[in-house]
N, C-alpha and C positions, 0 to 999 in steps of 0.2 A: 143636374148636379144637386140640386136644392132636394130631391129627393129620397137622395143617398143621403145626406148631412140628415135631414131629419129623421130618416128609418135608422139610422146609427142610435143617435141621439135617443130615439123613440125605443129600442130596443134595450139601450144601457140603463136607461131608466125604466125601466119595467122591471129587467132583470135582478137591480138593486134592492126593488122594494118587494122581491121574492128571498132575496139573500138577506137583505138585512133593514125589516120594515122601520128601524127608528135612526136608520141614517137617511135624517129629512132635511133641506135647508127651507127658511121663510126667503122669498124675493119678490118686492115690490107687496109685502101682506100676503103674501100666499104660502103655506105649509104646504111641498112637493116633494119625492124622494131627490138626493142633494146630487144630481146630475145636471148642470147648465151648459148651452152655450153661448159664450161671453156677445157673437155679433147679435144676437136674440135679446138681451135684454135692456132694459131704459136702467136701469141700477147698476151702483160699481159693485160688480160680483168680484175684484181682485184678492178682497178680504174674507171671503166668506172659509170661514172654518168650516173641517170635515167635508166637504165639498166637493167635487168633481167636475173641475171645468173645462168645456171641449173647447177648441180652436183648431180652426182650418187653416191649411197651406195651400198650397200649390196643387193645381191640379191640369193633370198631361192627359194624352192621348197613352195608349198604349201599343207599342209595333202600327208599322202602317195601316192603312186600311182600316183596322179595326173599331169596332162601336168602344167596346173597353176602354175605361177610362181608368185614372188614380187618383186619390185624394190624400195628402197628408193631415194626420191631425194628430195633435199633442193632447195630452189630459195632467192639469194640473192640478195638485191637490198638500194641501198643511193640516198640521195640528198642533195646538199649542200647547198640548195635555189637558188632563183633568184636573190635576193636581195643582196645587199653587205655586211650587215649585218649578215643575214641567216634567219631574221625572220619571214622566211615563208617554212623554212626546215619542220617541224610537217604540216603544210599544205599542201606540196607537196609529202611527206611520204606517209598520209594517200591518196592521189589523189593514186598512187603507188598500193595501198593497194586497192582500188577499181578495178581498171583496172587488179589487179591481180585476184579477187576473179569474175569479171567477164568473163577472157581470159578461167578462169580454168573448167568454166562450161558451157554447160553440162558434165558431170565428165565421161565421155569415149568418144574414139574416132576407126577409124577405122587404123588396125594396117597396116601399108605398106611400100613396098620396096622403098625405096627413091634411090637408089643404081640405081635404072634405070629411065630413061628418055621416056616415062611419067612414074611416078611413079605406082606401080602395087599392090594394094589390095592383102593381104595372105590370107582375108574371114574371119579373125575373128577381136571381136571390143575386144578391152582392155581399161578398167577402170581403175579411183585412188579414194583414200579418199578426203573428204574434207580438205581442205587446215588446217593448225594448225601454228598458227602466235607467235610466238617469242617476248618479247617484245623489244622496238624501242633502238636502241643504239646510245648515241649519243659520237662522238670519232673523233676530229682530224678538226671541223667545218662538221661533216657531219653525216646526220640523218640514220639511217641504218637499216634492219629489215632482220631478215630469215622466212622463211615459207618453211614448209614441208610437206609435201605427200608421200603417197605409191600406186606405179603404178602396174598393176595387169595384166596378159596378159598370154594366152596360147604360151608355148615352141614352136619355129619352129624348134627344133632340131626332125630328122626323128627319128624312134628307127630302 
């Protein structure tokens, strides 16, 4: 499972910093494209503007027998605007909202050990659903949205 989460992970944030190299967040001092996931870090990422935060659910077996697995996971992401005002929060939301639905696709990737240096292919590709978008919250001076997926991936548990 921890495989799938970080080739997701590892995947959206690659992709980001192809689509859009100056949405970066700082966490814990470090300047990275603004892709986290929230059980991955020692810092409250709940604030981080412009940001894209993964979180994991639930994760089943799929039909009997099968190695195939699922994984839920939400992506949460705000903006407060640029402006002083904010009147450009729903502007910069829906920006958000594009660079999301473009990072997410093609909708599989190849699944690998990140765990080692160079990272190492396990040989198989794991897919998710298309993205399913929440509507906009607006709370606190800041614009905010979840988006959801289920991530699909053959078990590397041996039998």
């Amino acid at each position: 499972m921890q495989f799938a989460k970080d080739s997701f992970y590892v995947t959206l944030r690659e992709r980001l910093a192809e689509v859009n190299p100056a949405r970066t967040t700082v966490v814990d001092g470090v300047l990275r494209p603004a892709v986290v996931v929230g059980e991955n870090e020692s810092s409250d990422i709940a604030a981080l503007d412009g940001t894209f935060r993964l979180s994991w659910g639930e994760c089943a077996n799929v039909g009997g027998g099968s190695k195939l697995m699922k994984m839920s996971c939400t992506i949460d992401y705000m903006t407060p605007g640029t402006v002083g005002t904010g009147g450009d929060r729903g502007r910069l939301l829906g920006t958000m909202d594009g660079e999301l639905m473009a990072i997410s696709r093609p909708l599989r990737a190849v699944k690998s050990d990140y765990a080692k240096v160079p990272p190492v292919s396990m040989g198989t590709q794991m897919f998710w659903t298309d993205l399913e978008f929440a509507a906009p919250k607006d709370k606190a001076g800041r614009m905010s949205r979840t988006a959801s997926t289920t991530v699909y991936f053959v078990s590397e548990v041996k039998e």
